[in-house]
C-alpha positions as CSV (number, residue, x, y, z in Angstrom):
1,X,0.0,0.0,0.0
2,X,1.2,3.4,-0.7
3,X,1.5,6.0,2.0
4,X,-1.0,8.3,0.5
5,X,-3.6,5.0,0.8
6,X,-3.0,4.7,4.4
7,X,-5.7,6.5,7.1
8,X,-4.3,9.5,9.2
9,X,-3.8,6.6,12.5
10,X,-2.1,4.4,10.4
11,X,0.8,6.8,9.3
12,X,0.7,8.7,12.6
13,X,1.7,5.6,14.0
14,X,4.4,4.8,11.1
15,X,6.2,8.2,11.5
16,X,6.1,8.0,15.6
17,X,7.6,4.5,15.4
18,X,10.1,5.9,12.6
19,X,9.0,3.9,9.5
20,X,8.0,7.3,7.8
21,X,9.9,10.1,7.8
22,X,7.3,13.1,7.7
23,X,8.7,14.7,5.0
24,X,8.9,11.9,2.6
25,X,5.1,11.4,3.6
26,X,4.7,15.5,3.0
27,X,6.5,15.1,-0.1
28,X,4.4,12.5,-1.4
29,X,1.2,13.8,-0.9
30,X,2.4,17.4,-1.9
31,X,3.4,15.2,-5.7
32,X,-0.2,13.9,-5.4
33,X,-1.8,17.6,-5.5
34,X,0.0,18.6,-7.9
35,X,-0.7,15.8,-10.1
36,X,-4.2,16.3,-9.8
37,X,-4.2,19.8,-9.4
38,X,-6.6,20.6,-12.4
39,X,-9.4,19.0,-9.6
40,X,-9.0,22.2,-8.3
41,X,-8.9,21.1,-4.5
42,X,-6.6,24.0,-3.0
43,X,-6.9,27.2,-3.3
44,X,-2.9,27.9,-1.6
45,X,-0.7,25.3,-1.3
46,X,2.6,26.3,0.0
47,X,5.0,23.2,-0.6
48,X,8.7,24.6,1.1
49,X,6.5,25.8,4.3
50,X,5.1,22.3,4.3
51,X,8.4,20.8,4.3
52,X,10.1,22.3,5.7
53,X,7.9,22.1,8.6
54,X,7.7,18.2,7.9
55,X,11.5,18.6,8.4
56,X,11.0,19.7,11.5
57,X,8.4,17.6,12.6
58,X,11.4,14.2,12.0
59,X,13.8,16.3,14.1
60,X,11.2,17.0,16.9
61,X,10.6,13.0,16.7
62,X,14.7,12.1,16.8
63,X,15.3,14.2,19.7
64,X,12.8,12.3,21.9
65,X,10.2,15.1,22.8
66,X,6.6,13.9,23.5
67,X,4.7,14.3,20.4
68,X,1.5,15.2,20.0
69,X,-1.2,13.0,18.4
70,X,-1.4,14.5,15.2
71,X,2.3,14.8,15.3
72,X,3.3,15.5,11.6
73,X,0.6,15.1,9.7
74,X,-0.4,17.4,6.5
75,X,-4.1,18.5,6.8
76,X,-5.8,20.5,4.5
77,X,-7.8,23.5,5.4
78,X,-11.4,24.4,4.3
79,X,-10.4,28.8,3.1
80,X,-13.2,29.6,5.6
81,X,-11.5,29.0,8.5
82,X,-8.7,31.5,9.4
83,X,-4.8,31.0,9.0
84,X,-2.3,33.4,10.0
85,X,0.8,31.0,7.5
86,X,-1.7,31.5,4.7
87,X,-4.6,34.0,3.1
88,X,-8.1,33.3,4.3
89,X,-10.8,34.4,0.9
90,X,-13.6,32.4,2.0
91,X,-14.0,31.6,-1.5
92,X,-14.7,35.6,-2.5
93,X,-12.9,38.1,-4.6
94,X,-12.9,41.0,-2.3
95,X,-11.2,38.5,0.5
96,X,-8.7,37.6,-2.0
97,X,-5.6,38.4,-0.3
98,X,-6.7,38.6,3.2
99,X,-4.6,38.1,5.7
100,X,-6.0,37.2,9.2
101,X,-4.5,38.1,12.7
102,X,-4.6,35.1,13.7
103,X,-5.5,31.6,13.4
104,X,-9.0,30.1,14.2
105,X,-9.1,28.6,16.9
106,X,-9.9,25.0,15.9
107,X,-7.0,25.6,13.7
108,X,-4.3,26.2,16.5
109,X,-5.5,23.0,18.5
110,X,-4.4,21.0,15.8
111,X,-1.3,22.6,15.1
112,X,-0.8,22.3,19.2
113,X,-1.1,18.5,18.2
114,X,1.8,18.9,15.9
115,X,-0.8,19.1,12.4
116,X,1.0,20.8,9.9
117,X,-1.1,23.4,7.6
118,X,-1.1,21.9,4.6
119,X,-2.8,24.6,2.3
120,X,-6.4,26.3,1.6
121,X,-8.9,24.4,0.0
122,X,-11.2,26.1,-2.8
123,X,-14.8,26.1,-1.6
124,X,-18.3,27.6,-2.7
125,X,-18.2,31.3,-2.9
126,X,-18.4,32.3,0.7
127,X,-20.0,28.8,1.9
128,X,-23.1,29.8,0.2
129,X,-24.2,26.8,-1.5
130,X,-23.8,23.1,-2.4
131,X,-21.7,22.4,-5.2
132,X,-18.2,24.1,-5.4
133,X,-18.9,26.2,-8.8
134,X,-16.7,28.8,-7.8
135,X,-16.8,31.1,-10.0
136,X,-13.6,33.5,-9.1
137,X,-11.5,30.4,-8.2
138,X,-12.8,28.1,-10.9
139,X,-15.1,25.1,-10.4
140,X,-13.5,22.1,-8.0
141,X,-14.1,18.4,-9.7
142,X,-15.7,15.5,-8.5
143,X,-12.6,13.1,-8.3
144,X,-14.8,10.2,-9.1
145,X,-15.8,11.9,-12.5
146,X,-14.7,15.7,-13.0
147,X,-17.4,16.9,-14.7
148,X,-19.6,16.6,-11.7
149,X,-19.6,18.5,-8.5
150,X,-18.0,17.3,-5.3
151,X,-20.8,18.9,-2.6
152,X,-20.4,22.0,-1.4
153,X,-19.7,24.0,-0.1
154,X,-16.4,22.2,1.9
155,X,-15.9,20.8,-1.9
156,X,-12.2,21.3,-2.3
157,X,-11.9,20.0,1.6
158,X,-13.4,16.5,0.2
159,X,-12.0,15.9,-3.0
160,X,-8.4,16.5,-1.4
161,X,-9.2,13.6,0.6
162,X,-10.8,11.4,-1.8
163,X,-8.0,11.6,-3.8
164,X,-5.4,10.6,-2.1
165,X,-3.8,14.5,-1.3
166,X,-4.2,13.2,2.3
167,X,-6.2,11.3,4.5
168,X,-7.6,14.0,7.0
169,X,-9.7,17.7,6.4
170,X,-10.7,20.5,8.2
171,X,-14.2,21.5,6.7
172,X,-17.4,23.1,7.6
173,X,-21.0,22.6,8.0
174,X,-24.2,25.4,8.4
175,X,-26.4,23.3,6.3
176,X,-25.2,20.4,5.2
177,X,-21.7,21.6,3.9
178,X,-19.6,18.9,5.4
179,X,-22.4,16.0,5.0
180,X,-23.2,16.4,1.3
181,X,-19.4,16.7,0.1
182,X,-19.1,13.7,2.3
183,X,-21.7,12.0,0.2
184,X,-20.8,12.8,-3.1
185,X,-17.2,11.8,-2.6
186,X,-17.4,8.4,-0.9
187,X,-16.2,10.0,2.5
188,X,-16.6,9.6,6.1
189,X,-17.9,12.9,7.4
190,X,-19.1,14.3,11.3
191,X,-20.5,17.2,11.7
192,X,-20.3,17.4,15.6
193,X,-23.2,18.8,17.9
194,X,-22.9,22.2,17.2
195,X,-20.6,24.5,20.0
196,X,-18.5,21.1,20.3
197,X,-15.8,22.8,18.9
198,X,-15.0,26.4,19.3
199,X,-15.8,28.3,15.6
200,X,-13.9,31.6,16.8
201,X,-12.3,32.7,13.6
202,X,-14.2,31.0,10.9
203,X,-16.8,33.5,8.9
204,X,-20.1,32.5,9.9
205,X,-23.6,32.8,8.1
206,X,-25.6,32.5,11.2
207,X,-25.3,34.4,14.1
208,X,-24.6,31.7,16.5
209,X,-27.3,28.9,15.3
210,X,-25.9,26.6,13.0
211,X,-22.6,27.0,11.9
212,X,-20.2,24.2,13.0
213,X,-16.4,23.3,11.7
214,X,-15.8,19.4,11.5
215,X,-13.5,16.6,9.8
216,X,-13.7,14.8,6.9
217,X,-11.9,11.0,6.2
218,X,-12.0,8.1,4.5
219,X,-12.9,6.6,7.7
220,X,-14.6,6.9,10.9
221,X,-11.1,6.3,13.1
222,X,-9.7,9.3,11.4
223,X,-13.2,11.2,12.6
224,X,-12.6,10.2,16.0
225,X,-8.7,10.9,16.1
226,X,-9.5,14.4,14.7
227,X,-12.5,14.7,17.7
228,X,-10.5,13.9,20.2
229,X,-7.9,15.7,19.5
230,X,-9.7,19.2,19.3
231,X,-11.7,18.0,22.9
232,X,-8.4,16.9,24.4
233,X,-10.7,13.4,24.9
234,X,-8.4,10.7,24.1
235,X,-10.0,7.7,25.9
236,X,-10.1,4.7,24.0
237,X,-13.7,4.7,21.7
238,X,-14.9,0.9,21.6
239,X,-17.0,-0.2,18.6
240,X,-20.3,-1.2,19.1
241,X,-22.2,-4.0,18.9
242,X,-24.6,-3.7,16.5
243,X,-27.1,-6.5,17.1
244,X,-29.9,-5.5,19.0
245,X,-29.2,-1.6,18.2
246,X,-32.3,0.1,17.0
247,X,-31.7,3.0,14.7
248,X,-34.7,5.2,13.2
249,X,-36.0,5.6,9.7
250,X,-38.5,7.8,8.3
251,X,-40.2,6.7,5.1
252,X,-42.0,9.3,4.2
253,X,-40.2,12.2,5.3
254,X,-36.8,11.5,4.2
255,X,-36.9,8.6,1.9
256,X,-39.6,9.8,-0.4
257,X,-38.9,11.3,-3.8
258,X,-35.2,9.6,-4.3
259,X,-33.2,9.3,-7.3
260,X,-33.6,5.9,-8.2
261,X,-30.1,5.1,-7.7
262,X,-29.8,6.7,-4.2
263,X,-33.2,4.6,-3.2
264,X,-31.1,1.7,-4.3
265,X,-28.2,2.2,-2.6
266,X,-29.9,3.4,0.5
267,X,-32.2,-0.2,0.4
268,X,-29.5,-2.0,0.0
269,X,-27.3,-0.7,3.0
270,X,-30.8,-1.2,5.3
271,X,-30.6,-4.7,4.2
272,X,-27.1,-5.1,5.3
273,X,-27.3,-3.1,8.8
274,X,-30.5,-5.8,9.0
275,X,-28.4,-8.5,8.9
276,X,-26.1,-7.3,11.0
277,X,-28.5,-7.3,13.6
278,X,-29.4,-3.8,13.5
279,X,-33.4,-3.1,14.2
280,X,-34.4,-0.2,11.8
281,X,-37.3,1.2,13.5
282,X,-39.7,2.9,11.1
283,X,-41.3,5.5,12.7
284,X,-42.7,8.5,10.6
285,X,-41.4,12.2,11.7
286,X,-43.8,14.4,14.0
287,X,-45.1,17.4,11.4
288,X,-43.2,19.9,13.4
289,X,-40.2,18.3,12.8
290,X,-41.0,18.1,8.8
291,X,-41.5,21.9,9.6
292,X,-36.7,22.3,9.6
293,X,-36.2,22.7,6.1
294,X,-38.4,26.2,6.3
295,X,-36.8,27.4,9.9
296,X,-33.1,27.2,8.7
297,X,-34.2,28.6,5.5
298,X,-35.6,31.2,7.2
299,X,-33.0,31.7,10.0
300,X,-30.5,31.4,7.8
301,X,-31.9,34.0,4.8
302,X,-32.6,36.8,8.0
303,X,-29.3,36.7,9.5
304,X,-26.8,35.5,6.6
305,X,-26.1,39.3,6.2
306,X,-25.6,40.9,9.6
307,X,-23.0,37.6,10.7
308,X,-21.2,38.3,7.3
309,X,-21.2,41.9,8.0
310,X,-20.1,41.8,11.4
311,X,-17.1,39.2,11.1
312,X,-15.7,41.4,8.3
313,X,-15.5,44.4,10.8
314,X,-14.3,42.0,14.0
315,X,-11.6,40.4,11.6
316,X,-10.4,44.0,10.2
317,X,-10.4,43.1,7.0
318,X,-10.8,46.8,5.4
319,X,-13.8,45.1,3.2
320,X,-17.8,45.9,3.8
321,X,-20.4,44.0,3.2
322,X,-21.6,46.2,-0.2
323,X,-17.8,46.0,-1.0
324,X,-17.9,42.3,-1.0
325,X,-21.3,41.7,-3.1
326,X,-20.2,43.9,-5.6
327,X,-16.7,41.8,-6.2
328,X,-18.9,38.4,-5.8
329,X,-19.1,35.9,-8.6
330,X,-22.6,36.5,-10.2
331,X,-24.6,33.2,-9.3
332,X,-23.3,34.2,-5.9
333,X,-24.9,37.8,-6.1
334,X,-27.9,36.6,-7.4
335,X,-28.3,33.3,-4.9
336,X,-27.9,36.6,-1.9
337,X,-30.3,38.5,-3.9
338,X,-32.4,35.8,-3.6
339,X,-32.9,34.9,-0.6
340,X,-31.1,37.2,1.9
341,X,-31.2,40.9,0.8
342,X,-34.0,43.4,0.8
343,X,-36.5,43.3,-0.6
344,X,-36.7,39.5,-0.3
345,X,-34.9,38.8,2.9
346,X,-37.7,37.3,5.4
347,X,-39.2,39.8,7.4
348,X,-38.9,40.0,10.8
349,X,-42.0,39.0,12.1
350,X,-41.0,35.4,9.9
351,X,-37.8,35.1,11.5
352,X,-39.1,35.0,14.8
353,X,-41.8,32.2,13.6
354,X,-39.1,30.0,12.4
355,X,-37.2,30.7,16.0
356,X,-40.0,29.1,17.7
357,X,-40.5,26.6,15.2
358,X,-36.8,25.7,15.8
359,X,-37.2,25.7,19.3
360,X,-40.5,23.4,19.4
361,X,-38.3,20.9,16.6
362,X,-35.2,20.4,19.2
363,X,-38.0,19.2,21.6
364,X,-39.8,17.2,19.4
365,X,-37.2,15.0,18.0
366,X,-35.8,14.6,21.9
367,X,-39.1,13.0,22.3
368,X,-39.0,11.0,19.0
369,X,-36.1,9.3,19.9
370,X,-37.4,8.8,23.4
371,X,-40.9,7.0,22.5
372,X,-39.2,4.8,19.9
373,X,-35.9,3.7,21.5
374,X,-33.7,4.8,18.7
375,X,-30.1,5.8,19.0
376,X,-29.9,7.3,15.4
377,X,-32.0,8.6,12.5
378,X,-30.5,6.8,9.3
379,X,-31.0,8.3,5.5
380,X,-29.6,9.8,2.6
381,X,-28.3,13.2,3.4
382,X,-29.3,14.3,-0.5
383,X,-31.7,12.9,-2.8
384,X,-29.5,12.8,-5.5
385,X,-26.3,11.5,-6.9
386,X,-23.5,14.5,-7.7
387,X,-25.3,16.6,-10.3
388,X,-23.2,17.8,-13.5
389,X,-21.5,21.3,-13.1
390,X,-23.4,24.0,-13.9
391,X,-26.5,22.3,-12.6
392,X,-27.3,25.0,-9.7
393,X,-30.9,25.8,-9.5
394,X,-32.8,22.5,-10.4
395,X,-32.0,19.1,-11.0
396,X,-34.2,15.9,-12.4
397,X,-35.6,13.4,-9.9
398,X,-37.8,10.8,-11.9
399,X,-38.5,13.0,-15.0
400,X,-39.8,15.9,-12.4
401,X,-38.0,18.8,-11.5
402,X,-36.7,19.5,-8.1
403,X,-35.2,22.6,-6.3
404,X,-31.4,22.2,-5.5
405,X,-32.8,23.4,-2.5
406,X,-34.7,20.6,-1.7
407,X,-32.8,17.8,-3.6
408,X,-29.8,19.0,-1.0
409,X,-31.2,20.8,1.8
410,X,-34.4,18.3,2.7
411,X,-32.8,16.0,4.3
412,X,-29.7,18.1,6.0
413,X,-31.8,20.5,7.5
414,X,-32.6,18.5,10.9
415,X,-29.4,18.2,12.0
416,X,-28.5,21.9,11.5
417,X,-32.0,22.8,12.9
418,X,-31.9,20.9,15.8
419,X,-28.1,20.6,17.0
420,X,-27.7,17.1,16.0
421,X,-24.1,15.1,16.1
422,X,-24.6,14.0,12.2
423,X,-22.1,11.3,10.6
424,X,-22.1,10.5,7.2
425,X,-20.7,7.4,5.8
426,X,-20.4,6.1,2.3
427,X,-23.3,3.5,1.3
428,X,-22.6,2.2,-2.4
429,X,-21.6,3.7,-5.7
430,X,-24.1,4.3,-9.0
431,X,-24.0,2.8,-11.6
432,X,-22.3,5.1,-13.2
433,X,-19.7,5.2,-11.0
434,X,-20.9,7.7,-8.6
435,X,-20.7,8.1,-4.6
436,X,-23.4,8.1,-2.5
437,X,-24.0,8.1,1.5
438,X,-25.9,7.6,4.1
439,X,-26.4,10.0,7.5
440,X,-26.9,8.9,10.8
441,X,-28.2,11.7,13.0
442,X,-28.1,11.7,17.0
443,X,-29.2,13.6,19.7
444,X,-27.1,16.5,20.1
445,X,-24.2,15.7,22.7
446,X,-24.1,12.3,21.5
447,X,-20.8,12.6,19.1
448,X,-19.2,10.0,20.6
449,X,-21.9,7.5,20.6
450,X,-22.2,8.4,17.6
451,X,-18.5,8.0,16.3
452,X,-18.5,4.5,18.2
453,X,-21.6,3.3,16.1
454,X,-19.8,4.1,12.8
455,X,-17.0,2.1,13.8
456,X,-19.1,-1.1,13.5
457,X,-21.3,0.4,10.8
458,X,-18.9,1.5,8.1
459,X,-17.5,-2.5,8.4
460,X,-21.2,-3.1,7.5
461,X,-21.2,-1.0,4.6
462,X,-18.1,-1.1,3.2
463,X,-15.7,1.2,2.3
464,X,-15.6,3.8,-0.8
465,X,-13.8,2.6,-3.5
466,X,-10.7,4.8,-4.6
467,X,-11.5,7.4,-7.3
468,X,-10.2,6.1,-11.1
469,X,-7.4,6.9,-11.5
470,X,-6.7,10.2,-13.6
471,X,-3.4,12.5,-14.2
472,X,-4.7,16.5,-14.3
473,X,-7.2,15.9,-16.6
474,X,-10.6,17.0,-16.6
């Protein structure tokens, strides 16, 4: 197996023992992005500053220091998320060059932990939608088939893991944005309960409701190294058993309407977590839990503007909102338009409904899972495989057409709406050759429950296979 095959334990482990040097491991994963750089994964990529702090990292290691568990490893890093070593553009013109203060928070845990900064990864115009189309940075590629999109908008974040550019991410999720790239590139995604780790330094487009950083892997032991090493938990995390474990599904509100291929997919993973003794429980939602997709719509429309607003005055970045907009890429200026500037942003009096609303669903699906003995909500977190690029208003679900916004945001919506630890994991490929997944949602606080679970699920389902392989071509 090559070293850029192996998960983020398994060459932690090599280069503490001394099998790997860390900078022949850089080096090789640093080759691999640029082999495959017209995927469009990174927005920077530094290569001396990564080696030569991979250097460092083997010198550290040979003069018997303690290291710490993420001790030379490479990690990309979603460009939302704030790095003093490199600019921060959240995906936008007017941010191009930005330089922050200092690092986000999340961000200096893992370099405390010895991570190395590997570079910036392109994303979706200010994390403002699902596929990646950026327009000021250029489009990133599904690795899987380039001329589809990867999920968004933690897009470039996934498809430098998928392919190999290394094993471990730093994305983020507001609505879906870590689950649906998960999804579409045969990853192994959590996004955490939200405030389980800190978001200081990360532009948000909520103020304070939904916005959460989180990992993506190519497995679930990589999730869980990544999670304990930003909670400083680092007790062992047994897998569990899965016979007997009863895990909720919802027939009519979240598998209805599929893709045929994702209905496939998903029916054929149900079959396999049944005979691994797993009890799906089907148990329809509560209608004012159907009710999420409209309250982070909502929530989300009302306040995208003030949070983007304020963080560019807090971060000092010399740029105003109206500055900003007016250097945007145009589907990004319109999508705004749309739905989060006068004279269609929701009015007040709406935002307050969806509050409550949001309120009365975190209470509602404490109770669902109470009165059915369920430890997890399982289904597809999109409806669809990985649309085609350029497909970002509608796509075709059984000759009908379907919002992007509810082929993508249907089903991701709980989870943001009502605090939920939400793990993706991948389910099966299409027939043509696409990824697809499968989300398991849990009560919010429950991560490593959660995290546990997909340890023994994820040998159910199998892993992802490897992208084809492809030289810069798309």
């Amino acid at each position: 197996m090559k070293s850029i095959d192996l998960s983020a334990v398994a060459v932690l482990t090599a280069i503490k023992n001394g099998e790997i040097k860390a900078e022949d491991y850089a080096r090789a994963l640093l080759e691999r992005a640029q082999q495959l750089e017209s995927l469009n994964a990174f927005r920077t990529l530094d290569t001396e500053r990564v080696l030569d702090a991979a250097r460092a990292a083997d010198k550290t290691r040979a003069s018997g220091a303690v290291l710490g568990a993420l001790h030379g490893l490479p990690i990309p890093v979603k460009d939302s998320v704030n790095s003093k070593a490199l600019p921060t553009s959240n995906g936008t013109g007017a941010l191009r060059d930005f330089r922050p203060r200092d690092d986000a928070r999340v961000l200096k845990l893992l370099l405390a932990e010895g991570a190395i900064l590997m570079g910036k990864t392109n994303l979706h115009e200010l994390s403002f939608g699902w596929t990646s189309n950026n327009e000021i940075f250029g489009a990133v590629h599904n690795p899987y088939e380039p001329d589809h999109v990867p999920g968004g908008s933690s897009g470039g974040s996934a498809v430098a893991v998928a392919a190999r550019m290394a094993p471990l991410a730093v994305a983020e999720d507001t609505w879906g944005s870590i689950r649906i790239p998960a999804s579409m590139c045969g990853l192994a995604g959590l996004r955490p309960s939200f405030g389980r780790y800190p978001d200081d330094g990360i532009m948000p487009l909520t103020d304070g409701k939904f916005d959460q950083v989180g990992p993506l892997a190519r497995c679930v032991a990589d999730l869980a190294l990544f999670d304990a090493a930003v909670t400083g938990d680092h007790t062992a995390l047994p897998a569990t058993r899965l016979k007997g474990v009863r895990i909720g599904i919802a027939p009519k509100s979240l598998l209805s309407n599929l893709d045929p291929e994702v209905e496939r997919i998903t029916t054929e993973a149900f079959h396999k977590l049944r005979a691994a003794g797993v009890t799906l429980v089907e148990a329809e939602l509560p209608e004012a839990i159907k009710a999420s997709l409209a309250a982070v719509a909502t929530i989300l429309a009302y306040e995208t503007l003030p949070a983007i607003a304020a963080f560019l005055e807090a971060q000092g970045t010399g740029v105003t909102f109206d500055q900003l907009l007016q250097q945007a890429g145009e589907s990004t200026q319109e999508t705004l338009k749309t739905y989060a500037l006068p004279p269609n942003r929701p009015t007040h009096d709406a935002y307050k409904s969806a509050l409550t609303q949001r309120q009365r669903i975190r209470k509602e699906i404490g109770r669902y899972f109470e009165q059915n003995g369920i430890i997890a909500l399982a289904f597809p977190p999109i409806m669809v495989p990985p649309p085609t690029i350029g497909e970002e208003v509608e796509v075709d679900i059984r000759g009908q057409k379907v919002s992007l916004l509810v082929a993508m945001g249907r089903n991701t919506a709980l989870g943001s709406c009502a605090s939920m630890a939400s793990l993706v994991l991948p389910a099966g490929m299409t027939s043509n050759g696409l990824p697809v997944g499968l989300e398991f949602d849990a009560l919010k606080g429950s991560d490593r429950a959660l995290l546990a679970l997909g340890l023994s699920v994820e040998t159910v389902l199998g892993p992802g296979p490897a992208p084809p392989a492809r030289r810069n071509r798309c």
